[in-house]
C-alpha positions as CSV (number, residue, x, y, z in Angstrom):
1,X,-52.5,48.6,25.2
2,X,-54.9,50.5,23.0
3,X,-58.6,51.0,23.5
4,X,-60.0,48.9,21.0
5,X,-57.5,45.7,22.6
6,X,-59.4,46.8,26.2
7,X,-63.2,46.3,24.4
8,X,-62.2,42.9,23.4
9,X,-60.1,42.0,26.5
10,X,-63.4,43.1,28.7
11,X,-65.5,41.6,26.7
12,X,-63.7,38.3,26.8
13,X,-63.1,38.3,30.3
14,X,-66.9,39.0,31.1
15,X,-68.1,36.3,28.7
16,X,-65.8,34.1,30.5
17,X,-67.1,35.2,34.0
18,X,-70.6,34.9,32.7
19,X,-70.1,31.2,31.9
20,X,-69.4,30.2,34.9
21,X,-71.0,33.0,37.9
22,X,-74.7,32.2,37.3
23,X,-73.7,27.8,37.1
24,X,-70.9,28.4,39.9
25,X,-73.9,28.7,42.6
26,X,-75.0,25.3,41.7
27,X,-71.2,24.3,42.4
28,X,-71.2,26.5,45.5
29,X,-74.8,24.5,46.8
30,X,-73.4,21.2,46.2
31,X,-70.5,21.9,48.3
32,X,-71.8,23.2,51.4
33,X,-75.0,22.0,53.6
34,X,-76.5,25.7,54.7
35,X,-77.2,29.0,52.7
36,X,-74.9,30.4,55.6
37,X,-71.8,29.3,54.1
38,X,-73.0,30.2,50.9
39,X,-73.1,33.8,52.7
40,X,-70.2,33.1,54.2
41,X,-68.4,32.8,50.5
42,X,-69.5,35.5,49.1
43,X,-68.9,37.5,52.1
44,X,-65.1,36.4,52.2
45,X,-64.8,37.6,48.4
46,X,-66.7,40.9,49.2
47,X,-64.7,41.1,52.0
48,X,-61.0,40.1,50.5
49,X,-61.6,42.5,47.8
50,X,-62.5,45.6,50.3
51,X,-59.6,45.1,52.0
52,X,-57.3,45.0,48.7
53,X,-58.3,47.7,46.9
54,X,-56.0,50.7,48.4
55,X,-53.1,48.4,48.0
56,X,-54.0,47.6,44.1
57,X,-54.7,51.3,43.4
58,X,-51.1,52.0,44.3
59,X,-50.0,48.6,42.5
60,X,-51.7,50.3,39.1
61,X,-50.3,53.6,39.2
62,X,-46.5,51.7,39.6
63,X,-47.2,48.2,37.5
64,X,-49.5,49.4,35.0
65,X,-53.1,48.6,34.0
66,X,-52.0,46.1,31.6
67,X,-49.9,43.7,33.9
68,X,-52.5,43.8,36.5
69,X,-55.3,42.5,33.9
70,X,-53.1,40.3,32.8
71,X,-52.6,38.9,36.5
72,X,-56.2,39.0,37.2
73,X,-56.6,37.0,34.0
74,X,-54.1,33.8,34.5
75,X,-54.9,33.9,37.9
76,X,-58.4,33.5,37.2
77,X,-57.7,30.5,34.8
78,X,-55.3,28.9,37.4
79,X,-58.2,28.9,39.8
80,X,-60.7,28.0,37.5
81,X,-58.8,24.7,37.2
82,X,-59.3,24.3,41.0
83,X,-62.5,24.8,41.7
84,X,-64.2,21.1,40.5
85,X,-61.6,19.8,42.9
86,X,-62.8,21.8,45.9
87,X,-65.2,19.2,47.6
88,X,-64.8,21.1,51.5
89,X,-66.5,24.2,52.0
90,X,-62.9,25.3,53.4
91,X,-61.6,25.0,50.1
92,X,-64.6,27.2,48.6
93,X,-64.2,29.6,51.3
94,X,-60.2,29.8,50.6
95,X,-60.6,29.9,46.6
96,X,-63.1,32.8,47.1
97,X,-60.6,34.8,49.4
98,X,-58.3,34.6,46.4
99,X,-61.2,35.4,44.2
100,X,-61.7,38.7,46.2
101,X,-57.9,39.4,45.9
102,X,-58.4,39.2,42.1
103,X,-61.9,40.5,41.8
104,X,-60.0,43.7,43.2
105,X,-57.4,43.5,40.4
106,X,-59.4,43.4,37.5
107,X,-62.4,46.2,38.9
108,X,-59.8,48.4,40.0
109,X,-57.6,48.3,36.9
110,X,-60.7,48.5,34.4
111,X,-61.9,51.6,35.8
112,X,-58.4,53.1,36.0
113,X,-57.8,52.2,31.9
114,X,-61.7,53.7,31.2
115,X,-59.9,56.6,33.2
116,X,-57.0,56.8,31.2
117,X,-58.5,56.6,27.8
118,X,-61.8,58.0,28.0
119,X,-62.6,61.6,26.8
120,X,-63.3,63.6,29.8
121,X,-66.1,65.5,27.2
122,X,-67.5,62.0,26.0
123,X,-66.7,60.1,29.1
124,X,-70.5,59.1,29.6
125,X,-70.7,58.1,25.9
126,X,-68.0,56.2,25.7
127,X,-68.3,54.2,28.8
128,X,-72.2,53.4,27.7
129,X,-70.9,52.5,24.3
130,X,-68.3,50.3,25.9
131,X,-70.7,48.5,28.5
132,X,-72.8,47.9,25.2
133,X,-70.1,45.3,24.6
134,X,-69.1,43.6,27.8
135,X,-73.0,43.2,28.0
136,X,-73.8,41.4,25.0
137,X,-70.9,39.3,25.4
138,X,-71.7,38.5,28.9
139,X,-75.5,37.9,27.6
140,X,-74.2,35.7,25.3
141,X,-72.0,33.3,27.4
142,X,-75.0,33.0,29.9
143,X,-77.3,31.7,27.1
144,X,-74.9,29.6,25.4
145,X,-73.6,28.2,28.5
146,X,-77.2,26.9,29.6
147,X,-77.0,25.0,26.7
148,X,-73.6,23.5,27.2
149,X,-74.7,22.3,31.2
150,X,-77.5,20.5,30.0
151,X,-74.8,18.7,27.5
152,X,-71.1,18.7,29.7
153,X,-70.4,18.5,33.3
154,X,-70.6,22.1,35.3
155,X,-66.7,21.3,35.7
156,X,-66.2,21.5,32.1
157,X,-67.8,25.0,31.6
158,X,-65.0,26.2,34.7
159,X,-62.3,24.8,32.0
160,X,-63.8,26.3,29.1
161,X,-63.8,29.3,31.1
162,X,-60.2,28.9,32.0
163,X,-59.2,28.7,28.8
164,X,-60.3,32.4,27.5
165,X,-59.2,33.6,31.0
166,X,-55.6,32.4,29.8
167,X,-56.3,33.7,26.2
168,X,-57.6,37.2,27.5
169,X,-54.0,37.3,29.4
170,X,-51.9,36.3,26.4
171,X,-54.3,39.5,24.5
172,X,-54.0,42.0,26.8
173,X,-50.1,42.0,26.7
174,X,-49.7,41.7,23.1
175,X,-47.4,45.1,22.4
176,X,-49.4,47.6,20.6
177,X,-47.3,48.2,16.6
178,X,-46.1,51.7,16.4
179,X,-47.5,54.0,13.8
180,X,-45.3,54.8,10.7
181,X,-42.9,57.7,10.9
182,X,-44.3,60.9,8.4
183,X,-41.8,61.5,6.1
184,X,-41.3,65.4,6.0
């Protein structure tokens, strides 16, 4: 995976996280009667991804930053599909421990690639110049998806958002074309 294939993975991933996080609280409301269990999710995520995050780190340093962000991508889609169907908080509270388990994967394995390809002279320039990116595209799917609630269901944005999760999985593994031999 190359640096440039990370930008655009990141970016696609947050734009698809954007679409759906700030509208997902609506979802989240409708399900449950009591801002406790809307604690009570985001608590289990928090929580979930605590608890993962030593086990990842060693996952990433034997698996690879690539096939983790690709997990963390298709498993995002494949619950992204779920979540209009979850009409029990039990269900929200159960798709946000799996949500945790992922959130882990994907913040752990970013920050291990920004490690891995980041100058250690440049290494604050770089990662500014990088959040640039994942910021305007996560700017931009907040503003366009306002527009697309007020038109579709909030299910619909969780399958649009589904969708680039799955694309930003197929991306991220593409295999990275060698450089031409010199000729000497």
């Amino acid at each position: 995976m190359n640096y440039k294939r990370f930008i655009v993975y990141q970016g696609t991933i947050v734009m698809a996280s954007s679409i759906i996080f700030p509208f997902y609280i609506l979802m989240l409301r409708n399900v449950g009667n009591s801002y406790s269990q809307f604690g009570w999710a985001y608590g289990l995520f928090a929580l979930t991804a605590a608890i993962c995050y030593p086990l990842i780190g060693k996952i990433a340093d034997k698996a690879g930053d690539q096939v983790l962000l690709s997990v963390y991508s298709w498993g995002m889609a494949l619950l992204l599909l779920v979540f209009p169907l979850a009409n029990e908080i039990w269900h929200v509270y159960l798709l946000q421990i799996f949500m945790g388990v992922l959130g882990a994967v994907q913040k752990n394995s970013e920050k291990t690639v920004l490690a891995r390809h980041v100058l250690k002279e440049s290494a604050g320039k770089e990662i500014g110049n990088y959040h640039i990116w994942t910021s305007i595209a996560a700017a931009a799917a907040v503003i366009a998806t306002g527009y697309l609630v007020d038109f579709f269901t909030i299910s619909s944005i969780f399958y649009i958002a589904s969708a680039l999760f799955a694309w930003s999985g197929f991306s991220i593994m593409k295999k990275d074309k060698p450089l031409p031999e010199l000729q000497a």
